[in-house]
C-alpha positions in Angstrom: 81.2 161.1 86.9 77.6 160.4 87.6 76.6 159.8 83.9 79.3 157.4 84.8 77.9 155.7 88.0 74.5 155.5 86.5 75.8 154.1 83.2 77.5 151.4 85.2 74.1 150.8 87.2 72.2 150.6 84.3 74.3 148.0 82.3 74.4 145.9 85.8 70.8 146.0 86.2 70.0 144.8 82.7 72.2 142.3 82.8 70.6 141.1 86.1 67.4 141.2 84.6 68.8 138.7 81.5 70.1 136.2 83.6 66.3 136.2 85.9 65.1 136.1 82.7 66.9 133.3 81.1 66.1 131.2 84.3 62.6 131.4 84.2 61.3 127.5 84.5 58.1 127.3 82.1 56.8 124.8 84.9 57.0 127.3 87.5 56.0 130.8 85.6 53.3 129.0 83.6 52.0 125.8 85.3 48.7 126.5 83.4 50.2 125.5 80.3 53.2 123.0 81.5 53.4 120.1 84.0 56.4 117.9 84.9 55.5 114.4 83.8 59.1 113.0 84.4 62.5 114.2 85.7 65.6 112.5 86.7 68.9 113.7 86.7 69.1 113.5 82.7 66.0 115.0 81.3 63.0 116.3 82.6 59.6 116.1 80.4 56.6 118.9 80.0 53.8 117.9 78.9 52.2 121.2 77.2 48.4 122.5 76.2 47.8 125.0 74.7 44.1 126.3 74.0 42.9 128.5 71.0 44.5 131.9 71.7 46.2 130.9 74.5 49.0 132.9 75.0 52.4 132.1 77.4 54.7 133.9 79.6 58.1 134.8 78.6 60.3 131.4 80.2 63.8 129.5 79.5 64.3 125.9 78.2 67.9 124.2 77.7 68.3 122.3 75.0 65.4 120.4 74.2 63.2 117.4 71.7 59.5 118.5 71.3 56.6 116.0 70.0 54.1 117.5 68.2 50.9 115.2 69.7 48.3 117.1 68.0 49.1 119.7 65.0 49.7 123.2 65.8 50.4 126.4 64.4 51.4 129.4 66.8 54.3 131.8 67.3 57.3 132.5 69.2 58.0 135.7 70.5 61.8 136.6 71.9 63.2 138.7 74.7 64.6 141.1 71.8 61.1 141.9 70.6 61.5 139.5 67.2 59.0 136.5 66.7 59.1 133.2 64.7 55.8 131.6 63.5 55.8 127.9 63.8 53.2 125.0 62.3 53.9 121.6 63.8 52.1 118.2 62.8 50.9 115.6 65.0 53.9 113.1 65.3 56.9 115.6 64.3 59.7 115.6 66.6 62.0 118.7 66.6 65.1 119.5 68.2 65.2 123.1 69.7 68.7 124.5 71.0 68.6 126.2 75.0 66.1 129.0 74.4 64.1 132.2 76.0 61.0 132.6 74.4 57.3 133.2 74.8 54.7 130.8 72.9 51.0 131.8 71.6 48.5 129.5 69.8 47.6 131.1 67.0 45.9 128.3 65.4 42.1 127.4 65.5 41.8 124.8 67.7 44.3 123.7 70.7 47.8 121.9 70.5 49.5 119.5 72.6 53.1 119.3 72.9 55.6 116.5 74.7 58.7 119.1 75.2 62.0 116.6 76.5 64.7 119.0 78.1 68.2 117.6 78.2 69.8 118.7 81.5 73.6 119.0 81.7 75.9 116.2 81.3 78.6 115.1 84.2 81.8 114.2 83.7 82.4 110.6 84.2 84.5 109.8 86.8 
């Protein structure tokens, strides 16, 4: 019965810890790399620097557009351990589905990005 209990606990306290995950704003948890530039009750919009070797924390972003201002080559590291390396040109626009994820310049030099996250649609009345 206490294999049980503490089963239970376990499974509770892991999924508690994916749902703080998942809400982790990139503005708040890393404001050295992210700043509001615009928000209204559509979209907000990060503006994003990176320098050489600069390395996030792990944060949330709903569905999104990113701008490549400057080119860029880094990687993408998820909560499950696996990463994603990723090379962006200045001027590409890419459309990125809600994600968790932590980014890292791995590129020589640093990289700007615009990053456009689409909040939740209402209803129309």
């Amino acid at each position: 019965m206490k294999r049980v209990i503490l089963s239970v606990v376990a499974v509770v306290a892991l999924a508690g810890a994916a749902v703080n995950l998942q809400s982790q704003d990139a503005a708040k948890v890393d404001a050295k790399h992210y700043t509001v530039a615009f928000e209204n009750d559509r979209v907000r919009v990060l503006k994003a620097h990176y320098g050489r070797g600069e390395k996030s924390t792990m944060h949330s972003h709903p569905n999104a557009v990113a701008v490549f201002l400057t080119d860029a080559k880094g990687k993408f590291t998820f909560p499950d351990g696996k990463s994603e390396d990723f090379n962006g040109k200045a001027g590409d626009v890419i459309w990125n589905k809600a994600t968790v994820h932590l980014p890292e310049n791995t590129g020589d030099q640093a990289f700007d990005v615009v990053v456009v996250e689409l909040k939740a649609q209402r209803s129309a009345k």
